[in-house]
MMTF fields as JSON, N, C-alpha, C and O atoms, coordinates in Angstrom:
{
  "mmtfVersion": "1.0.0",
  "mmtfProducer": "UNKNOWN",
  "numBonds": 407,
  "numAtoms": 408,
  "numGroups": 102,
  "numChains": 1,
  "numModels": 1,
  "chainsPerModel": [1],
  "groupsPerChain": [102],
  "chainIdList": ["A"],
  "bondAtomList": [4, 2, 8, 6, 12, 10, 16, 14, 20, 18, 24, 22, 28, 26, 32, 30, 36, 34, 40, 38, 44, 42, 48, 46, 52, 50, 56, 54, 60, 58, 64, 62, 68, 66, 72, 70, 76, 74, 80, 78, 84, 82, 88, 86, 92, 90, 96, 94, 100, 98, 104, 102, 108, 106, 112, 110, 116, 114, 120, 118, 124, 122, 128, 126, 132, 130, 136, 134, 140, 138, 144, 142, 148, 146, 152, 150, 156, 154, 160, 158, 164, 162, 168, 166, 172, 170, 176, 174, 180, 178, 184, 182, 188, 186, 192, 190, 196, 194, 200, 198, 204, 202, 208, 206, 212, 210, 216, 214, 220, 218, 224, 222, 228, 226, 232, 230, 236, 234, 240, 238, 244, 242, 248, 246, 252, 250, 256, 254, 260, 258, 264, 262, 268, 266, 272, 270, 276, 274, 280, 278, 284, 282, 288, 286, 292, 290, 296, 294, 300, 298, 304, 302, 308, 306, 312, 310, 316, 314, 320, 318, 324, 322, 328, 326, 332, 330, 336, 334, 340, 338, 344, 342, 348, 346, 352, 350, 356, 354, 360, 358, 364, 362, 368, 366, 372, 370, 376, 374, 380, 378, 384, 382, 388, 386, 392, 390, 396, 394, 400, 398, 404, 402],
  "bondOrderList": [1, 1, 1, 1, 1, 1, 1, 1, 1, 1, 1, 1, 1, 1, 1, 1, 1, 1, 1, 1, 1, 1, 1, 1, 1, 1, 1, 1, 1, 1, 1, 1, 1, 1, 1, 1, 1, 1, 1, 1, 1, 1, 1, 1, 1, 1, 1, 1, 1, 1, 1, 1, 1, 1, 1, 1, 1, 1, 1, 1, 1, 1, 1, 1, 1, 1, 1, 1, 1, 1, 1, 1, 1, 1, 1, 1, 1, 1, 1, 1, 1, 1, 1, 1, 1, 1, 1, 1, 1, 1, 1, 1, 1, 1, 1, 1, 1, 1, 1, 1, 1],
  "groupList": [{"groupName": "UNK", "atomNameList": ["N", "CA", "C", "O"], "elementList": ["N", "C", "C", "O"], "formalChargeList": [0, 0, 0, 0], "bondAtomList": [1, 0, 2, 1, 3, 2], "bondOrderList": [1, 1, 2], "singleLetterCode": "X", "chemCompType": "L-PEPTIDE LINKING"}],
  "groupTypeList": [0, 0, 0, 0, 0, 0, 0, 0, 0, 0, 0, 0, 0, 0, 0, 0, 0, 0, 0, 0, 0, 0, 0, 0, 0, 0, 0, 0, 0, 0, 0, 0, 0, 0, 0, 0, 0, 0, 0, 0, 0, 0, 0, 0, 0, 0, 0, 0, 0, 0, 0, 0, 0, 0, 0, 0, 0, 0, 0, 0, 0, 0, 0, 0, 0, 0, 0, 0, 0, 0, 0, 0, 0, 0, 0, 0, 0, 0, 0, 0, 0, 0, 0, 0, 0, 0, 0, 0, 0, 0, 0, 0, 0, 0, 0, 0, 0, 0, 0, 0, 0, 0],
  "groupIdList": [1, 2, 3, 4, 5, 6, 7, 8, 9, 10, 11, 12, 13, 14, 15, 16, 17, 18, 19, 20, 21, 22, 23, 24, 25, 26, 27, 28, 29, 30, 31, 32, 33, 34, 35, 36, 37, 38, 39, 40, 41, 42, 43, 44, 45, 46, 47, 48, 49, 50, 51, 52, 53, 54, 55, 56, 57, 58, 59, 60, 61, 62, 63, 64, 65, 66, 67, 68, 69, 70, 71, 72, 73, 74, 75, 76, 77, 78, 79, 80, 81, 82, 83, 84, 85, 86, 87, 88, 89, 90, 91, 92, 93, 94, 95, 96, 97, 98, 99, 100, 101, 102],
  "secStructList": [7, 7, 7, 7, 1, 3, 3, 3, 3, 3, 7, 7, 7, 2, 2, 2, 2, 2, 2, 2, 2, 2, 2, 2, 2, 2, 2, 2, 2, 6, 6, 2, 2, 2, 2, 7, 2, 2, 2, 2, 2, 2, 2, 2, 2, 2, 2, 2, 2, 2, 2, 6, 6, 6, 6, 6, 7, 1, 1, 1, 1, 7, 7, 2, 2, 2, 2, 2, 2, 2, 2, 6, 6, 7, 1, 1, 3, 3, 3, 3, 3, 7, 6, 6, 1, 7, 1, 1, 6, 6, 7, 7, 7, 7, 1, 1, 1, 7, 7, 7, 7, 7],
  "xCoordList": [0.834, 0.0, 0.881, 2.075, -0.022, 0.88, 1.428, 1.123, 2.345, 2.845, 2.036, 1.633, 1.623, 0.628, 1.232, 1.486, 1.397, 1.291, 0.309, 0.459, -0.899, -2.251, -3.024, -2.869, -4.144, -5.409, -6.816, -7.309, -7.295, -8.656, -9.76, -10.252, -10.546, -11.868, -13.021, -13.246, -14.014, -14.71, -16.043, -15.914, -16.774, -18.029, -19.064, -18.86, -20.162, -21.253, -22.935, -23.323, -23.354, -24.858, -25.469, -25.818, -25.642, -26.847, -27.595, -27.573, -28.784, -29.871, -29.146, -29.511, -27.949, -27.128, -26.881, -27.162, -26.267, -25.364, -26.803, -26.749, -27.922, -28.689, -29.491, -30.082, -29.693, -29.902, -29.45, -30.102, -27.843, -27.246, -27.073, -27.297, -26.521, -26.971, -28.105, -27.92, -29.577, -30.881, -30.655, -31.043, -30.201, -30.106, -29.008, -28.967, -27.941, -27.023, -27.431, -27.081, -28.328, -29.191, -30.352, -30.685, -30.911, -31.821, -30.941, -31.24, -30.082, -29.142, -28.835, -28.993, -28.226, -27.687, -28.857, -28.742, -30.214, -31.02, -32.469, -33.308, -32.701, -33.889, -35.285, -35.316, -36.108, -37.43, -37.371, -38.297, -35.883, -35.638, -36.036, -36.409, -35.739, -35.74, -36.475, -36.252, -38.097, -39.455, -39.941, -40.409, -39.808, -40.36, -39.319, -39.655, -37.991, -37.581, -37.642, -36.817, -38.596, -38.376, -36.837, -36.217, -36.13, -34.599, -33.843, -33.739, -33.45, -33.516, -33.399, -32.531, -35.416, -35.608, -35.138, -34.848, -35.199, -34.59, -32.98, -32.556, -32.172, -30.656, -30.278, -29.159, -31.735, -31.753, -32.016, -31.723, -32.818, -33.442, -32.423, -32.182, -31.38, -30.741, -29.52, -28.756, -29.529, -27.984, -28.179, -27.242, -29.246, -29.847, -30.348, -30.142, -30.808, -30.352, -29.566, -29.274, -28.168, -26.7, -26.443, -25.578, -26.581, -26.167, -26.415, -25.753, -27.575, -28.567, -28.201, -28.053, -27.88, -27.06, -25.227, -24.616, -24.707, -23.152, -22.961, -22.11, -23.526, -23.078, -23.026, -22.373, -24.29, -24.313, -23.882, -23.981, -23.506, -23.27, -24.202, -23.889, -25.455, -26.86, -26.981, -27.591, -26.302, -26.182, -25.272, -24.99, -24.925, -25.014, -23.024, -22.528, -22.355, -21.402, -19.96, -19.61, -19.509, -17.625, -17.305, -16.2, -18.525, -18.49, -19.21, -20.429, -18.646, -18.953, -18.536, -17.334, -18.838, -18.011, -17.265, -16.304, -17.361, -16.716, -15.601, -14.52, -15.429, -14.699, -13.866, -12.673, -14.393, -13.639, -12.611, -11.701, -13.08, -12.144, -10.754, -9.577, -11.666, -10.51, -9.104, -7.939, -9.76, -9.195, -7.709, -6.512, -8.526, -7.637, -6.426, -5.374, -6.828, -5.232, -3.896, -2.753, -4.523, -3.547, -2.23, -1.106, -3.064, -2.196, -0.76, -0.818, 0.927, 1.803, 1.615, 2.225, 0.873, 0.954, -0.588, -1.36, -0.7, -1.796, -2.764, -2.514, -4.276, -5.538, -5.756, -5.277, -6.736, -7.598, -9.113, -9.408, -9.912, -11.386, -11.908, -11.248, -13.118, -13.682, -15.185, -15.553, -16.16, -17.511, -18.017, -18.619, -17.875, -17.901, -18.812, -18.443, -20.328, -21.489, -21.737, -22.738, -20.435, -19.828, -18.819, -18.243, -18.479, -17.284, -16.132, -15.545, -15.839, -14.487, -13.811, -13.668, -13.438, -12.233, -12.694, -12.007, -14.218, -14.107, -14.645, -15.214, -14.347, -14.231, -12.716, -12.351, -11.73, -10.701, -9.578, -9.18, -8.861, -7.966, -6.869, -7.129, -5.954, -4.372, -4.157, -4.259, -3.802, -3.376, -1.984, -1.464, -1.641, -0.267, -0.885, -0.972, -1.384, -1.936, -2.503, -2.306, -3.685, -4.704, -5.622, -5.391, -7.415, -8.211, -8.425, -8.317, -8.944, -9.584, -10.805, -11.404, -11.591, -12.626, -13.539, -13.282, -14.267, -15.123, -16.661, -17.251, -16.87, -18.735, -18.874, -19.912],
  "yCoordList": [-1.185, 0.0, 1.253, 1.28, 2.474, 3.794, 3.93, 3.106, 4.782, 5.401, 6.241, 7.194, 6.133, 7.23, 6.709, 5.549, 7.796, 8.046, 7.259, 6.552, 7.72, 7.391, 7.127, 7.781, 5.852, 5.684, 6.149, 5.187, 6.854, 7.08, 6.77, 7.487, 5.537, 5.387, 5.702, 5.455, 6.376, 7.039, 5.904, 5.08, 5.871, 4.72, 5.386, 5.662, 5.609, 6.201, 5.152, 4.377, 5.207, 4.476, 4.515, 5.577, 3.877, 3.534, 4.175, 4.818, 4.649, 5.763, 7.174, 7.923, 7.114, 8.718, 8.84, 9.915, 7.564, 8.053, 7.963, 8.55, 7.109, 7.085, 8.479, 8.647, 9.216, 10.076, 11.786, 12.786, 11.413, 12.402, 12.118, 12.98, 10.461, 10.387, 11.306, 12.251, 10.955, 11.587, 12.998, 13.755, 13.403, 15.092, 15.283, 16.496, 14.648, 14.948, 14.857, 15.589, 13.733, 13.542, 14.605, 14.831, 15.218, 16.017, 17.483, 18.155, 17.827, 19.095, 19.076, 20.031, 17.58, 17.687, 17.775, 18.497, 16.845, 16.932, 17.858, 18.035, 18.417, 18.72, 17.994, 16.787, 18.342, 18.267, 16.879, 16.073, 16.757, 15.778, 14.081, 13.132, 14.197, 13.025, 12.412, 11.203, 13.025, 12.834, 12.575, 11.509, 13.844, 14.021, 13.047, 12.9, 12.382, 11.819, 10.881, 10.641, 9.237, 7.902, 7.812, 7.499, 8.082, 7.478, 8.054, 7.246, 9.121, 9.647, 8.865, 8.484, 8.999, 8.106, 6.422, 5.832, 5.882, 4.761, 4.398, 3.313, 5.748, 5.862, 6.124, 5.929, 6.721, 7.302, 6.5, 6.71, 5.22, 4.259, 3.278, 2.861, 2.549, 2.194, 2.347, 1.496, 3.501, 3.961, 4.178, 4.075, 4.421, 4.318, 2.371, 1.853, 1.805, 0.198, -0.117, -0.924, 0.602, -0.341, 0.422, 0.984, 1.164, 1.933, 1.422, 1.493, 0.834, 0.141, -0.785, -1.113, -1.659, -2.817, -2.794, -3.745, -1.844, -1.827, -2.394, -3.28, -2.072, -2.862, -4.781, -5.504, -4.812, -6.474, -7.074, -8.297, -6.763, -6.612, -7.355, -8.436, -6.837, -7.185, -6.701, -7.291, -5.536, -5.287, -5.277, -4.355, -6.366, -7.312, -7.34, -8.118, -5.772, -5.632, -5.751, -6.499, -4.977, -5.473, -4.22, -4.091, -3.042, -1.765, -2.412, -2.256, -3.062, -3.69, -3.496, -3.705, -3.028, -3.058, -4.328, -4.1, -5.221, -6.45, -6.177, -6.239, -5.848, -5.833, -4.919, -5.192, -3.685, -2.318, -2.269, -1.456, -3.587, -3.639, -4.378, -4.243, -5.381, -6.259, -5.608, -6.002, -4.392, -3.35, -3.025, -3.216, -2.643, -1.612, -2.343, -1.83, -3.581, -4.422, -4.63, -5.083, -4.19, -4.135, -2.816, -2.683, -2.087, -0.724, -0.852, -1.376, -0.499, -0.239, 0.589, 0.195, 1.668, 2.417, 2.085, 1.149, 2.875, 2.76, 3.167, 3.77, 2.746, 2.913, 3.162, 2.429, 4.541, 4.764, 4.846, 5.403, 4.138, 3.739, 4.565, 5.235, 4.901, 5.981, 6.192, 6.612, 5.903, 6.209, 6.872, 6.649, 8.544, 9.701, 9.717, 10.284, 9.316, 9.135, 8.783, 8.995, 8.182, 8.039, 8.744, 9.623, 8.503, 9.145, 9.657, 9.013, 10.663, 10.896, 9.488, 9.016, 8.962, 8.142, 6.667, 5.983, 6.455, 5.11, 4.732, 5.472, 3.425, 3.111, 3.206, 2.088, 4.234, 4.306, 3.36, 3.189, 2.611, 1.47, 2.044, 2.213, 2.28, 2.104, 1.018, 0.438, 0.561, -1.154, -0.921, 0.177, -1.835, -1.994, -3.185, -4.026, -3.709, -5.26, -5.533, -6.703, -4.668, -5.585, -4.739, -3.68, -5.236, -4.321, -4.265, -5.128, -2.51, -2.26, -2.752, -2.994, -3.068, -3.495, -1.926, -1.093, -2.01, -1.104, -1.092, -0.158, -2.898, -3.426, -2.796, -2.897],
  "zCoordList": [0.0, 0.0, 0.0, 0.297, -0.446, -0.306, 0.575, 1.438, 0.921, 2.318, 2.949, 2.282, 4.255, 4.947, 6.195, 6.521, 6.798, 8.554, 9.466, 10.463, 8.629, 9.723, 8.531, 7.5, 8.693, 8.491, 9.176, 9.765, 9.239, 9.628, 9.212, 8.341, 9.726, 9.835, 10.4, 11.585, 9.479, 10.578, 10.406, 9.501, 10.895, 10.685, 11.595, 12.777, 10.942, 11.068, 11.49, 10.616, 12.172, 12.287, 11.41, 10.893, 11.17, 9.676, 9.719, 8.669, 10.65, 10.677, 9.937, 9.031, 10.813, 11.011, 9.377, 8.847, 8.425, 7.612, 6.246, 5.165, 6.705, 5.636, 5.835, 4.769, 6.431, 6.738, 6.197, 5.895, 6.29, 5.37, 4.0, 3.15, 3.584, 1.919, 1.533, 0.767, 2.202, 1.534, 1.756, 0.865, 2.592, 2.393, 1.572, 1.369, 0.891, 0.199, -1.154, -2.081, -1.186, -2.387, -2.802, -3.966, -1.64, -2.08, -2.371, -3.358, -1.648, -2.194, -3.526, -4.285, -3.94, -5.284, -6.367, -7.357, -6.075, -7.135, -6.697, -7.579, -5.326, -5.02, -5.751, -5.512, -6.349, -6.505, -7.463, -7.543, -8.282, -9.662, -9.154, -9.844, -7.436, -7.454, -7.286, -7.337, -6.915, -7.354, -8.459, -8.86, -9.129, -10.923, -11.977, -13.152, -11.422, -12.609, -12.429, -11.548, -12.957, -12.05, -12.146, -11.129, -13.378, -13.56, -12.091, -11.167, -11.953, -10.923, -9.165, -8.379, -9.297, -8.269, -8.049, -7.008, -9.603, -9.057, -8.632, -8.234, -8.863, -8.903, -7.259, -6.784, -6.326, -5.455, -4.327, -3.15, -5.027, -4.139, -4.034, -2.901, -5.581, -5.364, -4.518, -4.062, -4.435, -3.312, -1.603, -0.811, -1.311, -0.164, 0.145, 1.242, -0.707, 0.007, 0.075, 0.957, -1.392, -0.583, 0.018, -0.653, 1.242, 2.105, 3.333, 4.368, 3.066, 4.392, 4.699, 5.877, 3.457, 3.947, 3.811, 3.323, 4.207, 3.858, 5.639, 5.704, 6.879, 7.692, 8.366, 9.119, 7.378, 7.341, 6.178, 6.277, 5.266, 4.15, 3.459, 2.959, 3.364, 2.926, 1.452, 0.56, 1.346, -0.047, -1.226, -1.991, -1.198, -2.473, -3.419, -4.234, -2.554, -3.573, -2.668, -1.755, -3.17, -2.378, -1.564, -1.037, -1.428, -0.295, 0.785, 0.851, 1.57, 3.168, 3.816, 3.649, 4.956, 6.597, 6.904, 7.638, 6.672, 6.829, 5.811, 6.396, 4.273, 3.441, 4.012, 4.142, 4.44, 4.493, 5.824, 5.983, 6.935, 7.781, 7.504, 7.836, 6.578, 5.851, 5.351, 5.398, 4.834, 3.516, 5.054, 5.271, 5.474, 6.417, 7.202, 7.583, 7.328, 8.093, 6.624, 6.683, 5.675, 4.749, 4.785, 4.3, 5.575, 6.271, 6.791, 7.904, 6.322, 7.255, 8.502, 9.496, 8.614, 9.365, 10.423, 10.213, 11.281, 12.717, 11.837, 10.793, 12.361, 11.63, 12.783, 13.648, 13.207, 14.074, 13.333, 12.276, 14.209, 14.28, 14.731, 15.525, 14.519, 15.373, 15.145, 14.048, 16.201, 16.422, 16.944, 17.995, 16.01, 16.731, 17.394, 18.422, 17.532, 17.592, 19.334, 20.019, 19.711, 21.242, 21.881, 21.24, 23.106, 23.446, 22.765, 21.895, 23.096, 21.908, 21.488, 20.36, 22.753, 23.385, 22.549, 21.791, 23.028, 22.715, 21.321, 20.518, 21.203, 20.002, 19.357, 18.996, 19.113, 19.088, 19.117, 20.27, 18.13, 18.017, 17.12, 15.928, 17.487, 16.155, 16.364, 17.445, 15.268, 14.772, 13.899, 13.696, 13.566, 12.423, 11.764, 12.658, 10.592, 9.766, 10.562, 10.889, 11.536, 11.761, 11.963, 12.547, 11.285, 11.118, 12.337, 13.208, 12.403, 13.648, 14.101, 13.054, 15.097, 15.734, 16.264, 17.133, 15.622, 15.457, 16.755, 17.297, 16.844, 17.519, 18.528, 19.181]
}
């Protein structure tokens, strides 16, 4: 892998992060993603694999399971982080080994 100092993972609650997709989605397209089915179905599709990226329910190789995988491939410390809690916890530097996030 590249050279980097630090890895940072940030991992978000599913409510929390499906939550900002749809407002990120409605910023970028406002009213379109009603009135256009193409649109809406581009909108619906990205909000289920979103839903399922922590069980990896949806279907592709963007998984929380994959993405921890991803990360023990790291030379350098990966910090984890579930801002959503204590600063502190949640928090792991590793060297080749994914962080534990549950």
């Amino acid at each position: 892998m590249a050279a980097f100092d630090l890895v940072v993972f940030l991992w978000l609650p599913p409510a929390l992060r499906l939550r900002r997709l749809r407002q990120r989605e409605h910023a970028r397209y406002s009213d379109v993603i009603t009135t256009n089915p193409a649109r809406t179905a581009q909108t619906e599709a990205l909000l289920a694999r979103a839903a399922g990226y922590d069980d990896g329910s949806c279907g592709g190789s963007r998984t929380l399971a994959n993405h921890l995988a991803w990360l023990g491939h790291f030379d350098c410390p990966v910090l984890a982080r579930r801002p959503h809690r204590d600063l502190t916890a949640g928090c792991h530097a590793s060297r080749n080994n994914p962080p534990e996030i549950s």
